[in-house]
ROBA-971710 format. One line per 10 residues: number of its first residue (from 1); their letters; for each residue z negated, y, x negated of C-alpha. Coordinates in steps of 0.1 Angstrom, whole numbers. Layout:
N
NUM) a) Z Y X; ... .
END
This chain:
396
1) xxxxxxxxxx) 2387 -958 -785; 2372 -989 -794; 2345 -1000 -815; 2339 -1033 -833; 2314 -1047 -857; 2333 -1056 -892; 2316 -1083 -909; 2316 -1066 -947; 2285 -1070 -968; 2279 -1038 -991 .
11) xxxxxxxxxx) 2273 -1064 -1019; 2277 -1093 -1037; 2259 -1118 -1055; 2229 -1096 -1057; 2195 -1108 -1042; 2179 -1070 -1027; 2146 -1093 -1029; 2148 -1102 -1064; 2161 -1063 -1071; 2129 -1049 -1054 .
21) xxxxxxxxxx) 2106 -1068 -1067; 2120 -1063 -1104; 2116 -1024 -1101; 2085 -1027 -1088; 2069 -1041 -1115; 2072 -1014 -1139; 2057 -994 -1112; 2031 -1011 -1114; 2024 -1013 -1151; 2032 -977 -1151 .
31) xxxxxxxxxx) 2004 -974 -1126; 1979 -992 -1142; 1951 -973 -1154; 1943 -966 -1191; 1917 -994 -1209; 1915 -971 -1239; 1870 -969 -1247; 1862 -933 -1244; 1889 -921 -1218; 1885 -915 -1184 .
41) xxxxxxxxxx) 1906 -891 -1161; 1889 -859 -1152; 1872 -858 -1121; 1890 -822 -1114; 1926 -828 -1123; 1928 -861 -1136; 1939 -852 -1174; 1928 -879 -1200; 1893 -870 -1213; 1871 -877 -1240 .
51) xxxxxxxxxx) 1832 -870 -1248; 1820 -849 -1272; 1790 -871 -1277; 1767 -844 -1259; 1767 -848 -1220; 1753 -815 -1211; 1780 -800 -1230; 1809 -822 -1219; 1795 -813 -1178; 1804 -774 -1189 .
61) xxxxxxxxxx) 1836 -775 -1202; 1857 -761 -1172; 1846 -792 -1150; 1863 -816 -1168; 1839 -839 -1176; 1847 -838 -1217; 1872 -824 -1239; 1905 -829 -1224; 1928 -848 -1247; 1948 -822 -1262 .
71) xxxxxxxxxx) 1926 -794 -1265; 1905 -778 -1292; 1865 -763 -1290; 1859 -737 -1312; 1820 -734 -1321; 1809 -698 -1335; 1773 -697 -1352; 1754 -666 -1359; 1730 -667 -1391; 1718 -692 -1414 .
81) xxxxxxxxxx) 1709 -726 -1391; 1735 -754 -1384; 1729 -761 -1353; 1770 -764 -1347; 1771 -789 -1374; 1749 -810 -1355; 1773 -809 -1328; 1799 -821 -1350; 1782 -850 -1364; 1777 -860 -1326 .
91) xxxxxxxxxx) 1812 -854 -1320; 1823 -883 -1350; 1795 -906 -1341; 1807 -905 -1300; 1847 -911 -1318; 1831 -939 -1345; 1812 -955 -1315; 1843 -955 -1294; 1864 -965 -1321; 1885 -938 -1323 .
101) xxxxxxxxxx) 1906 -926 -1353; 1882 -894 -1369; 1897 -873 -1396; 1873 -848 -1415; 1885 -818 -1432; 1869 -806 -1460; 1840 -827 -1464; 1830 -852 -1485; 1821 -893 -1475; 1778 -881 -1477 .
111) xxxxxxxxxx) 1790 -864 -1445; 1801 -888 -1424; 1769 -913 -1439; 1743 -886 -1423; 1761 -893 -1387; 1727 -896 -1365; 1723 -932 -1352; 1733 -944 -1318; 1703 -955 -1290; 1727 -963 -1266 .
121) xxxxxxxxxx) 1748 -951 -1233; 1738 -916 -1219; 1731 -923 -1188; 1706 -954 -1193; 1688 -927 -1223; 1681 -903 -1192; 1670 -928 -1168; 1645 -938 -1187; 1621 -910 -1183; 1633 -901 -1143 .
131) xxxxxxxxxx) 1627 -941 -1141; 1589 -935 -1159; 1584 -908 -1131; 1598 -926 -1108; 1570 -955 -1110; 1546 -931 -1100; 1558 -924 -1069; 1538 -942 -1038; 1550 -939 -1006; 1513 -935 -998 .
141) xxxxxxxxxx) 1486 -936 -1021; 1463 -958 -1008; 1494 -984 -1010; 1494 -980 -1051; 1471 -1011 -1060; 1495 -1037 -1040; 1516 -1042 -1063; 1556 -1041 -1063; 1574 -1054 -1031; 1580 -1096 -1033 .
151) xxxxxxxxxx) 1553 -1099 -1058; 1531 -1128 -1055; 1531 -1151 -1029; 1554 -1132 -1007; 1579 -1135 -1039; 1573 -1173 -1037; 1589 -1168 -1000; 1618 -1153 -1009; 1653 -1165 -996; 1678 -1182 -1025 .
161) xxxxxxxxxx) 1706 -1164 -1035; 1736 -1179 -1021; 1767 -1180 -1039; 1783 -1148 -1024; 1753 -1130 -1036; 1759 -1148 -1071; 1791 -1133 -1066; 1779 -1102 -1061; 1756 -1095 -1092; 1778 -1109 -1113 .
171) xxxxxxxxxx) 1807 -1083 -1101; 1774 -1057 -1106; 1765 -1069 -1138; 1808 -1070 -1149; 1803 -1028 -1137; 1772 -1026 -1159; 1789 -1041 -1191; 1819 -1020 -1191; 1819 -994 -1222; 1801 -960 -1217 .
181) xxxxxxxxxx) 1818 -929 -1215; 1790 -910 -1237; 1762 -920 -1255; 1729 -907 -1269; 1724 -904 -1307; 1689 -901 -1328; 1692 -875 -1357; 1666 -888 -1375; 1683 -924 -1380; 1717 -931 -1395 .
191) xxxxxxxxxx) 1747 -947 -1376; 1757 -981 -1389; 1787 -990 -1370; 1821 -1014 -1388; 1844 -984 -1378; 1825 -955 -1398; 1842 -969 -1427; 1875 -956 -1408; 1866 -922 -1412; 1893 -901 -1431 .
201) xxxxxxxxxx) 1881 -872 -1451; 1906 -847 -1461; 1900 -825 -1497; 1906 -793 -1499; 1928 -794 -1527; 1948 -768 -1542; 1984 -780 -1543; 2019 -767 -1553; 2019 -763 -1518; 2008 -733 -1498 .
211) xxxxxxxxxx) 1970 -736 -1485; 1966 -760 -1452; 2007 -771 -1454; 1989 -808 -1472; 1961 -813 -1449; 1988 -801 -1417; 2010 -828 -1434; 1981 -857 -1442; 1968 -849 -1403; 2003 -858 -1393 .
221) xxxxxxxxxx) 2013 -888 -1410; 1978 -904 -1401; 1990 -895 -1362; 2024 -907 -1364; 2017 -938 -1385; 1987 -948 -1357; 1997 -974 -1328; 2005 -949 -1296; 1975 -953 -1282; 1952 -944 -1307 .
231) xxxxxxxxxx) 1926 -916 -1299; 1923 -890 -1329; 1899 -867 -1333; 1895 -837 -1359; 1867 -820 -1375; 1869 -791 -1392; 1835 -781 -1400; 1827 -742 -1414; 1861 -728 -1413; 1866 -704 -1440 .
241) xxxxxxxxxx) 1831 -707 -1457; 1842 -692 -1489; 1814 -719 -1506; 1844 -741 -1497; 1873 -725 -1485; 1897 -704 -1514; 1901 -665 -1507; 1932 -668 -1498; 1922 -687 -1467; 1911 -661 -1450 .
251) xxxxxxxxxx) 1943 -642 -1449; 1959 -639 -1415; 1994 -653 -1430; 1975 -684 -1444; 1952 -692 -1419; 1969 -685 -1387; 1998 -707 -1389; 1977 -735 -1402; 1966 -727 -1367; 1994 -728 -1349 .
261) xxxxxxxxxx) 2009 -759 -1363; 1980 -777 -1354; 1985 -768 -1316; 2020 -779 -1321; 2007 -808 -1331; 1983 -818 -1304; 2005 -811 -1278; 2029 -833 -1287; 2038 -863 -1257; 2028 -889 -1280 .
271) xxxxxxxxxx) 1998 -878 -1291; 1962 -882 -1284; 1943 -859 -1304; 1908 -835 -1300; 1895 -806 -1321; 1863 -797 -1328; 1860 -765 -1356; 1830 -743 -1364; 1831 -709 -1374; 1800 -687 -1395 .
281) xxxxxxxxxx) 1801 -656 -1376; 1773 -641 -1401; 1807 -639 -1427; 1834 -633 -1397; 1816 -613 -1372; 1839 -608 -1338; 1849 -571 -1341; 1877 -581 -1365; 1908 -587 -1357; 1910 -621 -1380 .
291) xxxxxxxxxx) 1883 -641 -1353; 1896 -628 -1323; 1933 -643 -1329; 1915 -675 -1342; 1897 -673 -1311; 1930 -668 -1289; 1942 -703 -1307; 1918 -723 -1296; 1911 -737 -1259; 1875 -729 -1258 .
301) xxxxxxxxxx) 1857 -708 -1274; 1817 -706 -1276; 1791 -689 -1293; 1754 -704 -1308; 1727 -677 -1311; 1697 -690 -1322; 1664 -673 -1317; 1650 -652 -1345; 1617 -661 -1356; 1595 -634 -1341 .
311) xxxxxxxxxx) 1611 -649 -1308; 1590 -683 -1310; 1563 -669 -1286; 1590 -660 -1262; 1600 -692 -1263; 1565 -710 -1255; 1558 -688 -1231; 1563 -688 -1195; 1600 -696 -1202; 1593 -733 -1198 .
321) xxxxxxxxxx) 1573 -758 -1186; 1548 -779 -1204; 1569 -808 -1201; 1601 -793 -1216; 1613 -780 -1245; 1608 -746 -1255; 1652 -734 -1260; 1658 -726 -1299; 1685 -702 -1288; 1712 -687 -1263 .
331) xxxxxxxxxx) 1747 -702 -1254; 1773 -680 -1251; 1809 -692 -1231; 1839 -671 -1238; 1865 -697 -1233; 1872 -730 -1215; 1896 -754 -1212; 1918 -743 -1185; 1951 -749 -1177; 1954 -718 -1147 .
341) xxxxxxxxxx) 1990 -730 -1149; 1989 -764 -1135; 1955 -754 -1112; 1934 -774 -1133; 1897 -765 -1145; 1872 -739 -1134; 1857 -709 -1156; 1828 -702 -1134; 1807 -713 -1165; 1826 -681 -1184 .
351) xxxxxxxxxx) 1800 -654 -1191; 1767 -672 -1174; 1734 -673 -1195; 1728 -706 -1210; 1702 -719 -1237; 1705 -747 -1256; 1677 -770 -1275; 1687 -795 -1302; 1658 -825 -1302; 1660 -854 -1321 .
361) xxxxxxxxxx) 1684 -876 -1294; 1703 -848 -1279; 1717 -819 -1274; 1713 -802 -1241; 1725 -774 -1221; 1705 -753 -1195; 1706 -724 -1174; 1686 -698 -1195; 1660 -677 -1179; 1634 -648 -1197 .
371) xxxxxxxxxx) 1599 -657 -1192; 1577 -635 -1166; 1571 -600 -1182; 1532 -595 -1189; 1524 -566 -1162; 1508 -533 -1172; 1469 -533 -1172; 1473 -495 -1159; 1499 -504 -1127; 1473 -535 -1119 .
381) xxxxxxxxxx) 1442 -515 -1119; 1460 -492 -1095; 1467 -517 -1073; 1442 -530 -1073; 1420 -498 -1065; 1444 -493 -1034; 1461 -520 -1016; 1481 -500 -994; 1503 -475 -1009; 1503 -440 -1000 .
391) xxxxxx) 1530 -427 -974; 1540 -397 -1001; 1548 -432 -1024; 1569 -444 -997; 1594 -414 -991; 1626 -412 -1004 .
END
């Protein structure tokens, strides 16, 4: 048997050059990464993320980074401050800032004119006072009243920068000038930004409708009307306050699927939206039934206690140092963002002790830890009598 080569091309007229290089273009494209301001994949599983304007709370949700895009953050309060609805108004401010599409339910336009004013990126507002302590650091102290390094007339001897290290700082200063991720805010100033006028503020209005079906359907024209790359975020601030909400919002057949339809519709492909809702637990405590399924709804789910009065000398005690703020209450985490499903996020934060303080340019998160007990006069003067304890002590 006898083998030949046959001289049949597999194709005509069809350059495989030109073919390649045609589909590997909208590789490409789809490839490219997104130039959206105030997106960034998350460093654990690469979802699409978003700040909520506070970086210590954005560094404990589930490792992400942010809010995922997609996801809702309930915030639960117990008694009469509002420490939640200063996390709201840095959650609008961080979407006004990064231009992003903010729609406000039930709250009138003197909200969104008390959003706190911006001081700049995050990171560059907590350098400054590392970079203050910083200066004072000597590598010896008798070397502190030189002066910096290439100061005077060794600076005068310094070698020009050539054009590669031109090169260089400008790629450096091009890194430096590309839009923050999160920013710092000032409560006591007001935010005076050309997209605050943007703001959408939906009424609760009583309709022919049934309750929520109009702001449902107002959320999702404004979505499906946007350009597909349009960040949205909602605010929902006090959920079921009867000083604003109807009584018939707090059924379980009226609020619940006002719920649900509004997973439905952040979890659509096209869209791009985070949630951000408070909750007065002082009205809705947890034990009922109502909060725990609104609770179930939502992606993550934490709790605001805030130190009683009587608790101010625990909190400028021991607790702290006298360089830090004293913590105006305790954070609980019952939730987080995790999708156990496709292995991303962590809950490890789930359940820990955390205190929070509110100052006038942030709001931080930090592990939370009970000052040093005050020992009893009548155990100290009995050690101090013996030093050694007694062997009968000792036995078990």
């Amino acid at each position: 048997m006898s083998f030949r080569k046959r001289n049949i091309g597999l194709s005509a007229g069809v350059d495989r050059a030109s073919a390649l290089n045609s589909t590997a273009q909208p590789q490409q494209a789809a490839a490219a990464p997104e130039t959206n301001p105030g997106i960034r994949p998350s460093p654990d599983d690469g979802r699409p993320t978003t700040s909520t304007g506070s970086r210590s709370l954005d560094n404990l949700l589930a490792g992400h980074g942010g809010l995922p895009i997609g996801k809702t953050l309930l915030i639960e309060e117990n008694g009469t401050t509002d420490f939640a609805g200063a996390l709201l108004r840095y959650y609008a401010a961080e979407g006004v800032v990064q231009d992003q599409k903010v729609h406000v339910v039930g709250m009138p336009e003197q909200w969104g004119r008390s959003l706190p004013g911006l001081i700049g990126p995050a990171d560059v507002a907590d350098e400054k006072p590392a970079k203050r302590k910083g200066e004072r650091m000597k590598i010896a102290w008798r070397y502190e009243r030189l002066g910096e390094f290439g100061a005077g007339v060794a600076g005068s001897r310094a070698p020009v920068a050539t054009t590669g290290d031109q090169a260089s700082s400008a790629a450096n200063g091009d890194q430096a000038q590309q839009p923050a991720f999160c920013h710092a805010f000032d409560l006591t100033k007001r935010l005076t930004h050309p997209s605050i006028a943007n703001i959408t503020y939906i009424p609760l209005a009583r309709t022919n409708e049934p309750f929520f079906v109009s702001i449902h359907k107002r959320l999702q024209a404004s979505i499906t009307q946007s350009p597909p790359n349009t960040v949205h975020r909602i605010i929902i601030p006090s959920l079921l306050n009867p000083t604003l909400y109807p009584p018939e919002a707090s059924q379980p057949e009226t609020i619940l699927p006002f719920l649900h339809s509004l997973r439905a519709l952040m979890s659509a492909p096209s869209a791009r939206v985070t949630a951000m809702i408070t909750m007065p637990l002082s009205l809705f405590p947890r034990s009922s039934g109502l909060v725990r399924w609104v609770e179930l709804l939502n992606d993550g789910v934490i709790e605001l206690c805030p130190f009683p009065h009587s608790a101010d000398a625990l909190a400028t005690s021991g607790a702290v140092t006298a360089g830090e703020e004293p913590p105006q209450g305790v954070l609980k985490t019952y939730r987080l963002p995790v999708l156990h499903e496709r292995g991303g996020g962590s809950d490890q934060n789930v359940g820990q002790d955390w205190a929070f303080t509110l100052s006038r340019r942030k709001f931080e998160i930090k592990p939370f830890s009970l000052p040093p007990a005050e020992g009893d006069k009548e155990a100290q003067e009995g050690a101090g009598s013996s030093a050694m304890p007694k062997k009968a002590d000792l036995e078990f």
